[in-house]
N, C-alpha and C positions, 0 to 999 in steps of 0.2 A: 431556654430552660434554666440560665445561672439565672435570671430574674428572678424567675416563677421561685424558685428557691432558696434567693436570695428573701422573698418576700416569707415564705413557710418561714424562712428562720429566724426575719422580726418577730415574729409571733410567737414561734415556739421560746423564745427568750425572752416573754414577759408571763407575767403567773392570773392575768387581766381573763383568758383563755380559759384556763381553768378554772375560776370561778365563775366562767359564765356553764362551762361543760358539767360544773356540781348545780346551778340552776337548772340545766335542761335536765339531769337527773329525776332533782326532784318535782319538778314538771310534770314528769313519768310518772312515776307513779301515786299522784292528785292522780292527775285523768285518767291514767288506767282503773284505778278503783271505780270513779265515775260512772267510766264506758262499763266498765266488768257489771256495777247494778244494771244499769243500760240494758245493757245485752243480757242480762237474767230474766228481766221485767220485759222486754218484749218477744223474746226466743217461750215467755211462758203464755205468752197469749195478753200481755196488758201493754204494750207497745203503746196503742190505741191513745191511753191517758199521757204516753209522753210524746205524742204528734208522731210516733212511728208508724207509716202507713205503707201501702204498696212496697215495693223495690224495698224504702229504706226501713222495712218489719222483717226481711229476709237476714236465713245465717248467714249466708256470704255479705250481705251487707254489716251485719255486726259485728262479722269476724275483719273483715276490713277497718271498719272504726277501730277495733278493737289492737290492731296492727300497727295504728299509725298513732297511737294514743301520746300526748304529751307534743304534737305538731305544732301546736297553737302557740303557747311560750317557748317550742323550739326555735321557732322559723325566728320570734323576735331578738334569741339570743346568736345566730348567727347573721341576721343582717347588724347586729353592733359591731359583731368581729369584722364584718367587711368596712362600717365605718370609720373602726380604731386603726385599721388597715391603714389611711388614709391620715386620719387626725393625727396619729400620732407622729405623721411626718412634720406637721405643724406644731403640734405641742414641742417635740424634744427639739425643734429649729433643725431637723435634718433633711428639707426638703430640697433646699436649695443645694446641698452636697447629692442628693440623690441624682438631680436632674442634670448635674453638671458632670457626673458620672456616664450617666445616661443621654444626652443633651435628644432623645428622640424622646420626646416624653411620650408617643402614642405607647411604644413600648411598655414606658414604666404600666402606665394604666392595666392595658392590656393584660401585663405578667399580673397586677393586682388582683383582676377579673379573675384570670385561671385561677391562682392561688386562691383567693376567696372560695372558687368552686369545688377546689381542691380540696378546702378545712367543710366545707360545705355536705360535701362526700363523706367526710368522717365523721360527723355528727349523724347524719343521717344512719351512717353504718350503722354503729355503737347502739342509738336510738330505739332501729329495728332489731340487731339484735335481742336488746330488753323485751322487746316486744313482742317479738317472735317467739320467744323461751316463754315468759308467760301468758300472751295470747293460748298459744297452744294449748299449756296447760290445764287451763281456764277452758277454752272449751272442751279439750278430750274429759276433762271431770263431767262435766257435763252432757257427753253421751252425741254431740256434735263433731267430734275428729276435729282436726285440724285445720279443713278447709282450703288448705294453701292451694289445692289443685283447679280451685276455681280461678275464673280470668278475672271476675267483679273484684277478688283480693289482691291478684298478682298486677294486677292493673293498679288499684290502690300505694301500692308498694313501689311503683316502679314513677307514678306521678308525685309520691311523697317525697323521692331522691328530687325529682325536676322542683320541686318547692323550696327545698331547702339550697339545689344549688341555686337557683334564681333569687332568692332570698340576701344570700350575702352579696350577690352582685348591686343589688338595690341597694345594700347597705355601703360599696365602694363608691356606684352615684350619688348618696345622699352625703355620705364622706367632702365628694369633689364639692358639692356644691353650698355646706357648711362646713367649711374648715376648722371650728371652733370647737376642741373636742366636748365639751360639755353642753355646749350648745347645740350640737347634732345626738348626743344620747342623749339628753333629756326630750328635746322635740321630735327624734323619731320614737323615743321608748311611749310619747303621751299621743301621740299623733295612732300607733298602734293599738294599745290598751285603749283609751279614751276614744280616741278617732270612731274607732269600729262597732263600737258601743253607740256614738252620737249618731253617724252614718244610718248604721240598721231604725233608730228609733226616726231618723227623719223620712226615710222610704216608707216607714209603718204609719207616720203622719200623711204623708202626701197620698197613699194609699188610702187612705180613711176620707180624707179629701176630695179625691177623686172618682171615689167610692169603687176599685178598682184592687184586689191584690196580685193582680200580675205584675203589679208596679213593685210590688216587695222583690221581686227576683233580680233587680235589677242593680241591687246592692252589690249585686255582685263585679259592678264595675271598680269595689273598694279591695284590691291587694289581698290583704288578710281573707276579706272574705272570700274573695276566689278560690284563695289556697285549700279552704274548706269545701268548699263546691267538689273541687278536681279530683279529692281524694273521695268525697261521698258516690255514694249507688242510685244510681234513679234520680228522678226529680220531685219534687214538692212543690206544695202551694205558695212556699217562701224561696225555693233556689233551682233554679235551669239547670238541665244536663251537665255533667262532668266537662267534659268539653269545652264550655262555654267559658268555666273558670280555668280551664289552660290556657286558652287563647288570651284570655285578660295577662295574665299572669307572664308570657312569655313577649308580652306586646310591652306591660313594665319593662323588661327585663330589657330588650333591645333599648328603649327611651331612655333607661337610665345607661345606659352603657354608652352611647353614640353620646348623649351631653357631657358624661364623665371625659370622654376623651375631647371633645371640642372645650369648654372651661379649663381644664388641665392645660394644654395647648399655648391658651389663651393669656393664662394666669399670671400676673407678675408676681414670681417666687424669692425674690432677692431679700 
């Protein structure tokens, strides 16, 4: 436990955190507005024109979207904080004082991990909170209630916490295995944003190719896009069951965490 807290309170002693916590802000609310037309335009019967069909045309499904709104730039601002976790033991040169403190380095890792999951949780919180207050809102105006009492929502909510803590844990592995702080933000921030972008248009290619769209679903062996998956209702033409994207997403999570600790291990920190 003095690790794990030891680690919160690198963190909380740089102001790196908070600027990413004013991005996931405003995150929120882009995509709430978003979702919020979204969810106007298909809850009125015009779904249809924006590919909302079966399952994901329902209010529990929209109220779900609607719940978890600003996920997408969330998730990518706390796997930084799990990489700067990491970096910035190499940046400020205090690695080598950390592990000699520690000389178990699984340890060190390990307290990283929690504590990642830890700041992980509080993003998530805060996040939902927002969300929760105007979700609500936004639908009870709307003559739809709240919806929480559904399982398609509270299922959403409760898979959007396992994303965001699995998220900064990726960001601890991606840490151990670029040590270079700038060189791990820039290549996982473009690897994220661009990555998931390139990814989807090459399935949509190979689809077309194959002449075959079950192959589109399949994208979903890409991180990000899982994360979407796990929190959406139903399946479509383009994404597998909810499920499918946890499985990926927590099969990440284990892979980076087991090499985090074998590299670390490994590493000559002198």
């Amino acid at each position: 436990m003095n690790l794990v807290r030891s680690e919160l309170l690198k963190i909380r002693t740089t102001s790196t955190w908070w600027w990413l916590a004013i991005g996931a802000l405003l995150s929120i609310a882009m995509a709430f507005a978003f979702n919020a037309w979204v969810a106007d335009e298909t809850l009125s019967g015009n779904g249809e024109n924006l590919g909302m069909t079966g399952d994901q045309a329902t209010a529990p499904a929209q109220a779900a979207n609607l719940y978890t709104s600003g996920q997408y730039l969330g998730l990518m601002f706390v796997m930084l904080i799990g990489i700067l976790m990491v970096t910035n033991e190499f940046f400020h040169q205090t690695a080598t004082t950390t592990f000699l403190s520690t000389p178990r380095r699984t340890s060190v890792i390990l307290s990283k991990l929690v504590a990642a999951s830890v700041l992980g949780f509080g993003f998530w919180l805060a996040t939902t909170v927002i969300d929760l207050i105007a979700g609500a809102t936004f639908l009870s105006l709307n003559d739809h209630g709240t919806l929480l009492d559904e399982w398609a929502v509270q299922r959403a909510l409760l898979l959007n916490l396992l994303a965001y803590a699995i998220w900064t844990v990726l960001g601890v592995g991606i840490g151990t295995l670029i040590t270079n702080q700038l060189g791990a933000v820039i290549t996982s921030a473009v690897l994220y944003l661009v990555g998931t972008q390139v990814v989807g248009l090459l399935f949509m290619l190979l689809a077309n190719v194959l002449d075959n769209e079950a192959v589109v679903k399949w994208q979903v062996i890409w991180p990000a896009v899982a994360s979407t998956v796990m929190v959406s209702e139903g399946q479509t033409d383009f994404t597998p069951e909810w499920w499918v994207g946890a499985l990926v997403l927590i099969g990440y999570a284990v892979v980076s965490g087991v090499v985090g600790i074998l590299i670390t291990r490994r590493r000559d920190v002198s």
